[in-house]
N, C-alpha and C positions, 0 to 999 in steps of 0.2 A: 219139955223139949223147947228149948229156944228157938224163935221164928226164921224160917229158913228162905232163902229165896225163889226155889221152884223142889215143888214134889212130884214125886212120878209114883201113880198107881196100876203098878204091872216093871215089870222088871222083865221084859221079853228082849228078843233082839232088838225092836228099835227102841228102846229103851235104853237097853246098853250102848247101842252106836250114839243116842244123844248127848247119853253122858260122857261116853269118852270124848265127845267129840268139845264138849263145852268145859274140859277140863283141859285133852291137851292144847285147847287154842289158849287157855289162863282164861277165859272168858268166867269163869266163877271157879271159888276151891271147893273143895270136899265137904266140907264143912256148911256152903250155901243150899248144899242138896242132902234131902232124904226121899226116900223111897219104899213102898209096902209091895209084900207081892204074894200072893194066895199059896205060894210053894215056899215054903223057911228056906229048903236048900239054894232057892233061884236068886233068894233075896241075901241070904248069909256068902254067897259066889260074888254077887254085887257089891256087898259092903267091905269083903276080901281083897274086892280087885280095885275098886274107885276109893275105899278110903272113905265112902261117904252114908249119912245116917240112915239107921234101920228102921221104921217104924212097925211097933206093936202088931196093926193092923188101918186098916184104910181110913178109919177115921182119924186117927195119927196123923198120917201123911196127911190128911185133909186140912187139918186145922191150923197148919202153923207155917202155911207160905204165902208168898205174893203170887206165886203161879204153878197153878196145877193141871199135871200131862194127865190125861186121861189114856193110858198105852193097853189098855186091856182089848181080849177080841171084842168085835161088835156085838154078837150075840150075848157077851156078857153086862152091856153098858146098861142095860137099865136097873137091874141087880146090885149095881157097883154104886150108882146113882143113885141108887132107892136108900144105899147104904149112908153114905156119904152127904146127901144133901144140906142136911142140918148142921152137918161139921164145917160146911164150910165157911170160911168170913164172906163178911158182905162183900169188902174189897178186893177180892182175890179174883182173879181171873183165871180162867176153868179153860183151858186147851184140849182139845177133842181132837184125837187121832182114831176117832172109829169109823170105819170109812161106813158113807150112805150114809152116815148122820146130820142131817141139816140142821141149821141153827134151832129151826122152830122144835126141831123133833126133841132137839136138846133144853131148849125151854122150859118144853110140856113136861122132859122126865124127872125137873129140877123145881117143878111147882110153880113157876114164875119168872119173875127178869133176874138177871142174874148177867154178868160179865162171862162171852162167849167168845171161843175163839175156833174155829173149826181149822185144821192145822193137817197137812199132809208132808211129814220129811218123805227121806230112802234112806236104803242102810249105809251110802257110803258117807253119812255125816260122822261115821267112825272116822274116817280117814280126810275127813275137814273136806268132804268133796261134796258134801250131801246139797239135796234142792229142797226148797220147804216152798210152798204154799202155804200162805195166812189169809183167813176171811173173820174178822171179826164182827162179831154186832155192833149196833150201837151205843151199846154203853162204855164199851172197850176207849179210852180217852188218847185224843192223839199221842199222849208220852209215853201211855203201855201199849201203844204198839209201836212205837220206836221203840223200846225194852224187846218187845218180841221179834222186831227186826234184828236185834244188835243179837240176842242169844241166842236164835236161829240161823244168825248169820256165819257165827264164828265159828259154824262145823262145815263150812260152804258157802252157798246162795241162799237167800229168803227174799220172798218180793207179796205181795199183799193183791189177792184176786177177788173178783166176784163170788158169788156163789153159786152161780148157772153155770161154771167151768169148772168147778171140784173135779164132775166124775171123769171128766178129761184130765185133769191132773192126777189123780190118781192112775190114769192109761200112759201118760207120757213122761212120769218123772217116779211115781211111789209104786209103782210095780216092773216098772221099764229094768231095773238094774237086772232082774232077770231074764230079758228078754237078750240083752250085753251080754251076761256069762254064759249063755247059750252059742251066742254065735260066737265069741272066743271061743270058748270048747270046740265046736266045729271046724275052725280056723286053726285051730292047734292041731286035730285032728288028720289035717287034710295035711300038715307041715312033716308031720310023723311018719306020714305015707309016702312021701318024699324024701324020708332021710334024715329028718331031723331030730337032735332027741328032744323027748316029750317037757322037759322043763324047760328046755332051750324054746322052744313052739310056743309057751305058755305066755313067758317075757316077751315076745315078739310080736305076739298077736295084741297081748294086752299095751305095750309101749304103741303099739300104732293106733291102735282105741282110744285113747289115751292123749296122743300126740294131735290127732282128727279133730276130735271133741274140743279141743285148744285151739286150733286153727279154726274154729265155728265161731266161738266166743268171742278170740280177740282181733279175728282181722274183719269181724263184720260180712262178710261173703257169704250169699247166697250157698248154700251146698251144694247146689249145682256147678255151681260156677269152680268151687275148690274139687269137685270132684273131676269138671273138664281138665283144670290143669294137673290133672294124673294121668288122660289117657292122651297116648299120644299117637298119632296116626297109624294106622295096623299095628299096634304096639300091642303087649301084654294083659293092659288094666283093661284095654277096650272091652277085648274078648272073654277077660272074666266078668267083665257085666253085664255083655250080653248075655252070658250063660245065666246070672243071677236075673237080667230079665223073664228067659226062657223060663225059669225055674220057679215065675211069679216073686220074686221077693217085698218086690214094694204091698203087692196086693197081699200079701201073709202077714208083713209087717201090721197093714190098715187094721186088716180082719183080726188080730190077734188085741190090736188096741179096742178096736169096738166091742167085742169082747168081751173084755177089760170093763168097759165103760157101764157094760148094760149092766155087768154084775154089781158095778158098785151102785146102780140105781136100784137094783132091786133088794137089796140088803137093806 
């Protein structure tokens, strides 16, 4: 197999949103990715749908890229590891999405130093929106992490963190998309009971989610401050957030990331 530029060992959802996401931005073609994945049928759907190469088995995928996604569950990572080790090039740099896995942990189960990158996307790097978190060791050379910027960028944002805020990234950006489709679902919900129909409620809630999150980014404003200029004196927005304070939201939001948080430290 010809040497590829990034392999991915596991072919799960975020596996699939990376890839889609790093092919429709043109950020690599089909042809720079292969992929292994412990189910033929998950991996034969992937090579269907992307166009991109199948490997035999994990040692495969191992051996023959500049960058390799580790997208398996965590419980599986030392198995995958144990597998793999040997396969892989000296040069190649090893991306770890198994959440709770610190660098060192990744070290130990690789027998030594080794180029490490501990990596947290979401799945909307499907749809070029995703957030990546990157902590790399130090062997990781300032160019291949500009490489890991530019290819985790092009399905969204990538920015380069500590490693003492992983399990907080993991609460406020790699698990958070579900905490979003929840409260659209119930925002749609509430629109439904009003009168609206249910696809029409779907677009509406989700274009304002959407439209919010935009107004965060690019005008720089505090969210406070963008949320004042919603309510307007005994007006509508006031009193639906009073009711969301009545109803704890903020303290649900907190607790549901802490959470979050303590799981990925105990994994």
């Amino acid at each position: 197999m010809a040497k590829k530029k990034i392999g991915f060992i596991g072919c799960g959802s975020m596996a699939r949103a990376m890839i889609g996401g790093l092919l429709a931005s043109g950020a690599l073609r089909p042809e720079e990715i292969v992929a292994s994945n412990r189910t033929a049928a998950k991996l034969e759907a992937a090579r269907a749908e992307f166009g991109i190469a199948a490997a035999a088995d994990n040692r495969e995928a191992a051996a023959e890229c500049e960058f390799l996604v580790l997208a398996v569950k965590p419980q599986s990572g030392a198995e995958v590891i144990a597998e793999i080790a040997d396969a892989v090039p000296e040069n190649c740099v090893v991306v770890s999405l198994l959440a709770g896995w610190t660098l060192a942990k990744l070290r130990g189960a690789f027998g030594g130093d080794r180029k490490l990158v501990r990596a947290m996307p979401n799945t909307p790097a499907l749809v070029r929106e995703g957030m990546t978190a990157l902590c790399p060791n130090g062997l990781v050379t300032p160019g291949e992490r500009e490489e890991l910027l530019r290819l985790f960028g092009s399905f969204g944002r990538a920015e380069v963190v500590g490693e003492p805020v992983m399990d907080a990234v993991v609460a406020v950006s790699g698990s958070s998309p579900a905490y979003v489709f929840l409260m659209i679902e119930a925002m749609a919900d509430a629109a439904v009971a009003g009168g609206m129909k249910r696809a029409q409620a779907y677009t509406f809630a989700a274009q304002a989610v959407l439209g919010s999150a935009k107004m965060v980014l690019e005008t720089g404003k505090h969210p406070a401050e963008l949320k004042d200029m919603v309510c307007s004196p005994a007006g509508t927005t006031i009193e639906a957030v009073a009711a969301l304070e009545r109803g704890g939201f903020r303290s649900a939001v907190i607790d549901a990331m802490r959470a979050c948080m303590d799981k990925s430290r105990s994994m």
